[in-house]
C-alpha positions as CSV (number, residue, x, y, z in Angstrom):
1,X,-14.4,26.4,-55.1
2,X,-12.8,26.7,-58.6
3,X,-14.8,26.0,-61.5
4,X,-12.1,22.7,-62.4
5,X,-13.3,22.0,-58.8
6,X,-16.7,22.2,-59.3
7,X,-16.6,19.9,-62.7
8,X,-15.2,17.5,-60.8
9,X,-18.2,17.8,-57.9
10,X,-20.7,17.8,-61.3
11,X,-19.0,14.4,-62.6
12,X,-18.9,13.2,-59.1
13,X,-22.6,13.5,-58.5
14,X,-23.8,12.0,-62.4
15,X,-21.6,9.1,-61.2
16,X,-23.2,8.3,-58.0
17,X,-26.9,8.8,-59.6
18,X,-26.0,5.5,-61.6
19,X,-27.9,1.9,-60.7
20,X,-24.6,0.1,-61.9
21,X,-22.5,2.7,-59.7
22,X,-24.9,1.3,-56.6
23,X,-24.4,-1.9,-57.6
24,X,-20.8,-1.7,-57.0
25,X,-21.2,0.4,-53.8
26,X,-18.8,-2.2,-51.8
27,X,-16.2,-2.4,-54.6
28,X,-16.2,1.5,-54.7
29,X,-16.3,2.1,-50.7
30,X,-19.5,3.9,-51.1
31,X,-21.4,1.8,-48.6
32,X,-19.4,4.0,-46.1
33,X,-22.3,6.8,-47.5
34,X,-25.0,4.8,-47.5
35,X,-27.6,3.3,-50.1
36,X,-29.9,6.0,-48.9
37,X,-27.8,9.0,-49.5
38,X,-27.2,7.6,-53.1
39,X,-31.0,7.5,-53.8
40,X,-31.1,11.0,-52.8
41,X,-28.5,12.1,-54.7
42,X,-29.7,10.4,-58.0
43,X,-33.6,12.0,-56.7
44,X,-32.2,15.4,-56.8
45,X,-30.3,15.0,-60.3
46,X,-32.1,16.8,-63.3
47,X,-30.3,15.4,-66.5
48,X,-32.2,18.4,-68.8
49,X,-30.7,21.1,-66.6
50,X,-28.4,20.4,-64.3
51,X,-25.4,18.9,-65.9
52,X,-22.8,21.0,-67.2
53,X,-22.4,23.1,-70.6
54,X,-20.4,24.3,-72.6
55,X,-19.1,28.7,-70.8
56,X,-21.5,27.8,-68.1
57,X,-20.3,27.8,-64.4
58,X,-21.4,24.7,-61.8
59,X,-20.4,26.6,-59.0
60,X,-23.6,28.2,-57.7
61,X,-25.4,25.1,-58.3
62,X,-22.7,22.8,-56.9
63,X,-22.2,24.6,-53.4
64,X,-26.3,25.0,-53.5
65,X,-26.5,21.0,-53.8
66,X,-23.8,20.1,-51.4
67,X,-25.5,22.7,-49.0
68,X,-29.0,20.8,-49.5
69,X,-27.2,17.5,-48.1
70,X,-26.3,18.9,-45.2
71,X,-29.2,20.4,-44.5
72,X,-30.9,16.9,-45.3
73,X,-28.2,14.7,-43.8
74,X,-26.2,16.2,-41.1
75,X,-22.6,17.8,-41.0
76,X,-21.3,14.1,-40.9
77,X,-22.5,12.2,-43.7
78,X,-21.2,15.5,-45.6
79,X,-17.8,15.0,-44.2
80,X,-18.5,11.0,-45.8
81,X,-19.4,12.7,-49.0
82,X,-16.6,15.0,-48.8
83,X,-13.8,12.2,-47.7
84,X,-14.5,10.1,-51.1
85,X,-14.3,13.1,-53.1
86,X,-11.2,14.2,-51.8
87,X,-10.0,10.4,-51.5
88,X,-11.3,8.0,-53.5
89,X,-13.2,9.3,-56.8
90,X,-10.8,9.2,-59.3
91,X,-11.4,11.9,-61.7
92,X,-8.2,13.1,-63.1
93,X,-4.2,12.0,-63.2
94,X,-3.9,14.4,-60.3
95,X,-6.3,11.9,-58.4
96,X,-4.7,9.6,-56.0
97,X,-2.0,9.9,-57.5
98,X,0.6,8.7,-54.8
99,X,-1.1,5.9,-54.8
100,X,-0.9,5.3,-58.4
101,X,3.3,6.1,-57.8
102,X,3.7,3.5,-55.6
103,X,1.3,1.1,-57.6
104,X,4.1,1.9,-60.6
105,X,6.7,0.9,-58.0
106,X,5.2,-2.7,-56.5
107,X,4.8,-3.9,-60.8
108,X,7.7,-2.8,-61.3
109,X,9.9,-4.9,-58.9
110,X,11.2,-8.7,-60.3
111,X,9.3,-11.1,-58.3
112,X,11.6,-12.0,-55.1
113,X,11.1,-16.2,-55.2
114,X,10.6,-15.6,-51.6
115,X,14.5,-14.0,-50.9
116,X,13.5,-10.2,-50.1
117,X,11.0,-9.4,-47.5
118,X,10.4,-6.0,-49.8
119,X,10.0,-8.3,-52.9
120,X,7.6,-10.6,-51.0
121,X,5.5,-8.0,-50.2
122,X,5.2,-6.4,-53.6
123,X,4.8,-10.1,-55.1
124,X,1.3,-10.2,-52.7
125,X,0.7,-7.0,-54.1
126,X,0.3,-7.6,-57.4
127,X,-1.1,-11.2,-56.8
128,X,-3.7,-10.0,-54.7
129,X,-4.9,-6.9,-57.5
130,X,-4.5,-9.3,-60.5
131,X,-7.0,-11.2,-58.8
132,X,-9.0,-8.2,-58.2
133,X,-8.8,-7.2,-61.9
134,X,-10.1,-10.6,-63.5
135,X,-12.7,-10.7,-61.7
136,X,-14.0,-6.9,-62.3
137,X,-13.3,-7.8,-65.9
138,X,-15.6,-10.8,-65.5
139,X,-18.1,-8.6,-63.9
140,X,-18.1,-5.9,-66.1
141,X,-18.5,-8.2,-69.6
142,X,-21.9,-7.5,-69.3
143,X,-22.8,-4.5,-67.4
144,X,-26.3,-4.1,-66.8
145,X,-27.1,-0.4,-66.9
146,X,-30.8,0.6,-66.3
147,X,-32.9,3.2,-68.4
148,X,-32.0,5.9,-66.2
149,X,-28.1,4.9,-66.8
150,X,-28.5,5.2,-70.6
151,X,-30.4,8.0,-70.3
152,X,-27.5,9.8,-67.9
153,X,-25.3,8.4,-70.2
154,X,-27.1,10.1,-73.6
155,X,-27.3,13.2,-71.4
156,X,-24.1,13.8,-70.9
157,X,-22.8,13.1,-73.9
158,X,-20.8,10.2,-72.5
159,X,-20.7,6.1,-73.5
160,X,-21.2,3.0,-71.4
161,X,-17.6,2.2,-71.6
162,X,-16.4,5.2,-69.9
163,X,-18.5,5.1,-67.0
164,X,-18.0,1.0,-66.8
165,X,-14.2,1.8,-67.2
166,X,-14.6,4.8,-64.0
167,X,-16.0,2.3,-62.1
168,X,-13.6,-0.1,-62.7
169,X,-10.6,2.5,-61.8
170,X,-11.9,3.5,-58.5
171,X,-12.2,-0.1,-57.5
172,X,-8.7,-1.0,-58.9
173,X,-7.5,1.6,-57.1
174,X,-9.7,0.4,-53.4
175,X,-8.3,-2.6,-54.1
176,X,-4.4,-1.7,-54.2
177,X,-4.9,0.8,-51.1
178,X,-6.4,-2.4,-49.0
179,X,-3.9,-5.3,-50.2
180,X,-1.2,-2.3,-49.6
181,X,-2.0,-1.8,-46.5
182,X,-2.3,-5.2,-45.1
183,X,1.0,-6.7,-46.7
184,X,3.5,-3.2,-46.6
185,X,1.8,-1.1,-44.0
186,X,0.9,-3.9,-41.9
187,X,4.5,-4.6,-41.3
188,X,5.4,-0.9,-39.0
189,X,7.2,2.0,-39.8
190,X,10.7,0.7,-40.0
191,X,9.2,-1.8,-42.9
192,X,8.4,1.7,-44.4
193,X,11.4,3.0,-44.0
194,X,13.3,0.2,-45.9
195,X,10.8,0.6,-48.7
196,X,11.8,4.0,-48.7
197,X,15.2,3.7,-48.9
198,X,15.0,1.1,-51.5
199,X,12.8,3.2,-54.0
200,X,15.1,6.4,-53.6
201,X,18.8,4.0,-54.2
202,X,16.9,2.7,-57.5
203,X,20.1,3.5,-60.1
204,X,19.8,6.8,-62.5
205,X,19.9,4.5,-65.2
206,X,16.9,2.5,-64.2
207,X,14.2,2.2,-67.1
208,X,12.2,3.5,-64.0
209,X,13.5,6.5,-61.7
210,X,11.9,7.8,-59.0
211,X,12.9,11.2,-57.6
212,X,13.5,11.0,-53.9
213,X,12.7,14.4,-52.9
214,X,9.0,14.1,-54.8
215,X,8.2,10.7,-54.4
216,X,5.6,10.5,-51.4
217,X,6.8,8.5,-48.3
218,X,5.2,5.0,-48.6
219,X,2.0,4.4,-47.1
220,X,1.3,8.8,-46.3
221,X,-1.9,8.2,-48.4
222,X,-3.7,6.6,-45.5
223,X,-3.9,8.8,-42.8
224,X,-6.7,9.8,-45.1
225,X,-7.7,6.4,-45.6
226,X,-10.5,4.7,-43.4
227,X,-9.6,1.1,-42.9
């Protein structure tokens, strides 16, 4: 484990300690965890000691923690904890980020009036997420964030709006993967494969290129998905 890696795991766990985090645990495909696991992890969270500072090195305490909650949980609520890690916590530009390609790549397509299957698909798309995205705006107006919230919040040196806005992310980005999947994956490999094609024909002097041989085959992301 690197020490960028461990950050990340640091980050991670201040996150999930967070009422409002819990409160959004279906948004943020955390129920697959379990409300219980999130108690524990906010339980064994010591905002005067255990965040990060400045030349110190998570590491030891990171792998100790992680350890700890397999020791408490099992090998396969860790593998849970692991897969949204590795999957779904958004922590970075380097995060789910063929995911976030393709995103680029369904807005970016003229709406299809109903004349190309491909354009159809990306139309539902982006219908589907807009309506996503109001109403996490209308949720998040207000954001009720308990004492122990502001007081992560002062501790880290952080604000309200950055962790309302992380929260917000991760669910924008739950929300593409699952209208994806059901109106482009859905429709089978060869569906795929025409998307595919499409994206790699786009003109070199499109306002938006994509390179063919480093754009992600559509749809790749989900194998790690769970559905």
């Amino acid at each position: 484990m690197t020490i960028e890696k461990a950050l990340k795991w640091s980050r991670l766990w201040w996150l999930l300690s967070f009422d409002l985090t819990a409160h959004f645990q279906d948004e943020l495909w955390l129920n697959q965890i379990g409300h219980g696991l999130l108690d524990y992890i906010r339980s064994t969270l010591n905002l005067k000691v255990d965040l990060p500072t400045y030349g110190s090195d998570p590491r030891p305490k990171v792998y100790r923690r992680l350890e700890e909650f397999e020791e408490r949980f099992g090998r396969e609520a860790l593998d849970r904890l692991l897969w949204w890690e590795r999957c779904i916590f958004i922590h970075d530009g380097a995060d789910r980020a063929s995911e976030f390609l393709w995103r680029m790549v369904a807005y970016s397509q003229p709406s299809s009036n109903g004349t190309s299957p491909i354009g159809s698909a990306f139309e539902s798309v982006r219908h589907e997420c807009l309506i996503h995205d109001r109403r996490a705006e209308e949720e998040m107006r207000d954001p009720k964030f308990s004492a122990w919230d502001r007081a992560a919040i002062e501790a880290e040196g952080s604000s309200r709006v950055e962790v309302a806005d992380s929260i917000k992310t991760i669910a924008a980005g739950n929300a593409f993967a699952r209208s994806w999947h059901s109106n482009v994956t859905a429709k089978g490999t060869a569906f795929l494969d025409q998307v595919f094609s499409m994206v790699s024909n786009i003109p070199a002097s499109s306002e938006l290129r994509f390179d063919p041989e480093t754009i992600p085959f559509p749809s790749s992301w989900e194998f790690d998905l769970r559905f």
